[in-house]
N, C-alpha and C positions, 0 to 999 in steps of 0.2 A: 503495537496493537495486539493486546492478549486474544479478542474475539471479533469474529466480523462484526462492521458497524456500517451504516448508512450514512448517505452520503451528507444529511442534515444532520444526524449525530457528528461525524467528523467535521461538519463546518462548525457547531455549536462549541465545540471543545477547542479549536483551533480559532474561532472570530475570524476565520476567513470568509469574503463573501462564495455564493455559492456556484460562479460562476468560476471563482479560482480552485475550487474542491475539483468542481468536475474535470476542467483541463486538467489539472496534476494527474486525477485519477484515470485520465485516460494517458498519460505518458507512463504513468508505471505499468498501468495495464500493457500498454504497446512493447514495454521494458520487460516485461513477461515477470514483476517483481511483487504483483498483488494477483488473490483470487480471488474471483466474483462466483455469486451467486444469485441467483433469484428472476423474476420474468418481469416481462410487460404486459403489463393488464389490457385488457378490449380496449379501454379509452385511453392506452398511449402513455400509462403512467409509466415510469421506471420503479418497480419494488429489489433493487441492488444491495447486496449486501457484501464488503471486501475485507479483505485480512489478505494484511503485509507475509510475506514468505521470507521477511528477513526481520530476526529478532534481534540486529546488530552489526556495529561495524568496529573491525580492528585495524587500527591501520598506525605501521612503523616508517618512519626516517631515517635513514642509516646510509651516510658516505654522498647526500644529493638522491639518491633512490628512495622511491613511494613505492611500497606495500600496501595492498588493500584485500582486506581479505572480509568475505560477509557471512555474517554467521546466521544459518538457518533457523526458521522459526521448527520444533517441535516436531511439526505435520510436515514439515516441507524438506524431506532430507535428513540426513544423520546430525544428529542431536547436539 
């Protein structure tokens, strides 16, 4: 995810319904693995806006052993 998107933008891109956006998007949140932005309006809307803190994952197998290593997004951390 280059820039934050909403959470109808990432359902529309994904065709997932939007009931599975939000839970995800609240486990990464909870995973401390996206940043949020934005408020709720007088009448309760959510105007949210997220981008991922991780632009990737590497991950090696060697001898039975898992490596996982997650490579930060830009803003979020050494480069």
């Amino acid at each position: 995810m280059d820039k934050p998107k909403s959470v109808m933008e990432i359902a529309a891109e994904t065709k997932a319904p939007l009931s599975t956006v939000y839970r995800r998007i609240q486990i990464l949140y909870d995973s401390k693995l996206i940043l949020t932005s934005g408020t709720i309006t007088d009448e309760g809307k959510r105007l949210f806006l997220y981008k991922s803190k991780v632009k990737g994952i590497k991950s090696e197998f060697d001898n039975g052993k898992i490596e996982v290593e997650l490579i930060p997004n830009q803003h979020f951390g050494n480069p």
